[in-house]
N, C-alpha and C positions, 0 to 999 in steps of 0.2 A: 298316505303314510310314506314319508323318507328311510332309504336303509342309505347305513352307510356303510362303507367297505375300508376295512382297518389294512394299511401296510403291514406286511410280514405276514399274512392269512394266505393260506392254499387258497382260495378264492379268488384275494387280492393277485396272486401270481398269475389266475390264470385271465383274470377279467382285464388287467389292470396294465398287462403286457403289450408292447407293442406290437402291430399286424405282423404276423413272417411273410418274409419274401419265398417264395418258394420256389421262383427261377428269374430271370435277368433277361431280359432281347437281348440277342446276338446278333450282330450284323451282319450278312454272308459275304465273305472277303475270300477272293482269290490272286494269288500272287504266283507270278509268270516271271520264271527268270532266264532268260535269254543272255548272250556273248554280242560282242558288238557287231558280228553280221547279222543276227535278227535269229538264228538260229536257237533253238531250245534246247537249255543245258539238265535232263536227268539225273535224279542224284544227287540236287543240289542239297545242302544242307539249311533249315534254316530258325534262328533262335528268335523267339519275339520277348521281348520285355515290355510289360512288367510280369506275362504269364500268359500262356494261353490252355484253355480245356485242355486242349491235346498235348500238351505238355510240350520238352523243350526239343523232343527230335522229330520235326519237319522234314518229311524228304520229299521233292518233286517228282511227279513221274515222267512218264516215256513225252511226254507235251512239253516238262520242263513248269507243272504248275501241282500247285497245290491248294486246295479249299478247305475253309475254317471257317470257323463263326468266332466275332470278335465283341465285346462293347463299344460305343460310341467312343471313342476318347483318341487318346497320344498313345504311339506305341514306338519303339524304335526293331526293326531287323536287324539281325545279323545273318546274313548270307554267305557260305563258303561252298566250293565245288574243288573236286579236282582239277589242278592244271587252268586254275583261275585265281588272279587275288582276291581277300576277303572282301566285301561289303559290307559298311552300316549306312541305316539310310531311316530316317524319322518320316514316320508318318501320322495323319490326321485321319481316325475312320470315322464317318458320318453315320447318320442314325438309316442309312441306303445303301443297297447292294455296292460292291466296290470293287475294281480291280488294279491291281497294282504292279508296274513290271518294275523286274531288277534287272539291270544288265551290270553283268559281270566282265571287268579286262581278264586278258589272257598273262601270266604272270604267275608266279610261284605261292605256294598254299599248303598247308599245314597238309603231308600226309602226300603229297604231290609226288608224281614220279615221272623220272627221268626229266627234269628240267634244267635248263642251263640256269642255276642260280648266282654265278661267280659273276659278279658286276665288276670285277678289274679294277685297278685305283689309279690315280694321278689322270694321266694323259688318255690313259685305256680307258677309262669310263664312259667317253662320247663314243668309242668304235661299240661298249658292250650294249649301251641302249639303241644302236642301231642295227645291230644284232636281232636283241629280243625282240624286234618288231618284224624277222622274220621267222617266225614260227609254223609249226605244224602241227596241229591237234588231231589227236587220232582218238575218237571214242568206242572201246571195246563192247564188255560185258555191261548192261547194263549199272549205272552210277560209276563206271571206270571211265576214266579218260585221262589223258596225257598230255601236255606239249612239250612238242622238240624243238631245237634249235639246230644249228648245222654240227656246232659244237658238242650238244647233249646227244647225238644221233651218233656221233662217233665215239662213244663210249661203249657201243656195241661192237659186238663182233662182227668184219662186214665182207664181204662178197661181192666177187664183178662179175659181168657177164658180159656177154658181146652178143650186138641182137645187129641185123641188116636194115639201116635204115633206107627205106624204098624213096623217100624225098628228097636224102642228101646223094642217094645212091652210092650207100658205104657202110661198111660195118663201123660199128660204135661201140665203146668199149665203156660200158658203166659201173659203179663203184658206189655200194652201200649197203643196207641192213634188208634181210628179207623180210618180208611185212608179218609173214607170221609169228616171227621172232618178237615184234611189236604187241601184235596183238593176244597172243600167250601171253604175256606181263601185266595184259589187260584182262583176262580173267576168258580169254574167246578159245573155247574148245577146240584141238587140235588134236594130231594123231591119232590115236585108238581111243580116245575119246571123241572124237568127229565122226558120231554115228544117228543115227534114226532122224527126229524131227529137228536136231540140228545144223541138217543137210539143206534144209530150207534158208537158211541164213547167207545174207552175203552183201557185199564189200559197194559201200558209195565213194568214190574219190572224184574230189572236187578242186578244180584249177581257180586261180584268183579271178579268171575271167570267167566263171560260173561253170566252162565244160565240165560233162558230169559220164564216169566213166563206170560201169556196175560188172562187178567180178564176184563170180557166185565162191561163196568160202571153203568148197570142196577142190576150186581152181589152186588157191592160193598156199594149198597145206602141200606140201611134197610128199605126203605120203598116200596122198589120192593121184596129183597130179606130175608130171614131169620138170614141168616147166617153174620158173620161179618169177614171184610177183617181188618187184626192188623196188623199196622206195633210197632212189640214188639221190647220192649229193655231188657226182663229183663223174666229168667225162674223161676217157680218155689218162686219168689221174688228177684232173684239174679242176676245182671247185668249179660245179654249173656258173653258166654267166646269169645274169640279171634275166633277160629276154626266156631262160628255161628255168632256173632255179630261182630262191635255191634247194628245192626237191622237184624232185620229178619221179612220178610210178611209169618203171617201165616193167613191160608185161612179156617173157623172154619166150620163144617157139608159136609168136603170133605170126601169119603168113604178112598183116599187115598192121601197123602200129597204131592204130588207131584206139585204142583201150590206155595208149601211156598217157598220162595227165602232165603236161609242162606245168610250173608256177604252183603246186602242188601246195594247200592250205590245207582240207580237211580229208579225214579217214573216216569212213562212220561204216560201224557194223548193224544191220537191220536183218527183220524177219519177214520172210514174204508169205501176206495172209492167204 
C-alpha cells in the first residue's frame, strides 16, 4: 500500500523538510601580526569580513597572535594597532589548519599617540618622509604603544642632564623627555602606584644594531630612584648626529655608561616570570 503525503500537513512539514545543518567545519586559522623587524605587535586590532563567530573585536595577545575558527572561503582583514598604519589584506582559507602573518608599518592610526602626523607641503614633504623613517616605538601597558619622532618627542616637556662620559673622557650635556613621562601616557604604573607585583616589570631598550639594554622600572621612576632614565635627542643643545641618534637612552649616576643605548628604536615594557 502507497500513502501519500499532501503539502501543507504537520507531517508534510516535518517529513518533507530539508536535513538541518546543525554546525559548519571551521578551519583553525591563526593570525600573527608583527611590525617590520619581525617583532610581535599586542593589542593589535583586527576586523574580518564577511564575519567571524567571535565577532568583530579581535585583539592579539602578549605573542601578537590571535586563533579562530573560520570556513573554507574568502575573507578580507582589517588590521589596526597603535602607532601603526592600518591594514587590509584578502585572504583564501583552505578546508586545513592555516596561519597567517600581518605586518604592520610604523605610521599614524586611528586613536595613535604622540605621532609626528604633519607631513609639511611643497618642498617640505621629502625632508617629512625622511623624518618618519626615523622613529621610536615605545610599548607601554599592555595593547599601548606609541611612535615618536624627533619632532613629536619635543612636544613634551624636556630635561637635560650631564652624565661623564668615560670614552670621550668628558662630561656630556643631554637634552630630552624622561622616559617615564613616556611611559605614564602609555598606561605603565608609576609613583605611588609602582607598588607590589609591579615591581617585577622592567624596561628592554633596543639600539638599530640590536644592543639590548634592561632597566628594571623601579630604576626609571624618580620616585623610587635618584637618577633619571633620558631618552635624549639632542647633545650639548645640538640634535644627536646620525652615528648616535636620532635618540639615545642615557641612564644618568651610572659609574659607567654602558646601559645608554645609541640609535635608539624600541622601548618595550615586560614582566619578569
Amino acid at each position: 500500500m502507497a500513502f501519500r503525503i499532501l503539502c501543507g500537513t504537520m507531517l508534510a512539514a516535518i517529513l518533507c523538510a530539508p536535513p538541518v545543518t546543525w554546525g559548519q567545519a571551521h578551519t583553525p586559522v591563526t593570525i600573527v601580526v608583527k611590525d617590520p623587524s619581525g617583532t610581535a605587535i599586542p593589542g593589535a586590532y583586527i576586523r574580518i569580513s564577511p564575519g567571524t563567530p567571535a565577532g568583530d573585536h579581535l585583539v592579539t595577545d602578549e605573542q601578537g597572535r590571535i586563533a579562530i575558527g573560520l570556513s573554507p572561503g574568502e575573507y578580507q582583514l582589517q588590521v589596526t594597532a597603535q602607532g601603526f598604519s592600518p591594514a587590509t589584506q584578502d585572504v583564501v582559507i583552505p578546508a586545513k589548519p592555516e596561519t597567517i602573518p600581518v605586518t604592520l608599518q610604523l605610521g599614524a592610526s586611528a586613536g595613535e599617540l604622540a605621532v609626528d602626523a604633519d607631513p609639511g607641503s611643497g618642498a617640505g614633504s621629502a625632508a617629512a618622509t625622511s623624518e618618519s623613517a626615523e622613529v621610536l616605538v615605545v610599548t607601554g601597558a599592555p595593547g599601548q604603544r606609541a611612535v615618536f619622532t624627533p619632532r613629536s618627542l619635543r612636544e613634551y616637556p624636556q630635561t637635560t642632564i650631564t652624565v661623564f662620559d668615560h670614552h670621550a673622557n668628558q662630561k656630556e650635556t643631554y637634552g630630552g623627555v624622561p622616559l617615564i613621562d613616556l611611559l605614564a601616557k602609555l598606561g605603565v604604573p608609576h609613583g605611588k602606584d609602582l607598588m607590589g607585583k609591579v615591581l617585577a616589570d622592567y624596561v628592554v631598550a633596543t639600539g638599530s644594531d640590536g644592543y639590548k639594554s634592561v632597566i628594571a622600572l623601579g630604576e626609571v621612576d624618580p620616585a623610587f630612584h635618584p637618577g633619571v632614565v633620558l631618552v635624549a635627542d639632542t647633545l650639548d643643545g645640538k640634535p644627536l648626529d646620525a652615528k648616535t641618534g636620532p635618540f639615545r637612552l642615557v641612564v644618568s649616576q651610572d659609574k659607567r655608561p654602558a646601559r645608554s643605548v645609541r640609535n635608539l628604536v624600541t622601548i618595550e615594557v615586560k614582566t619578569a616570570e
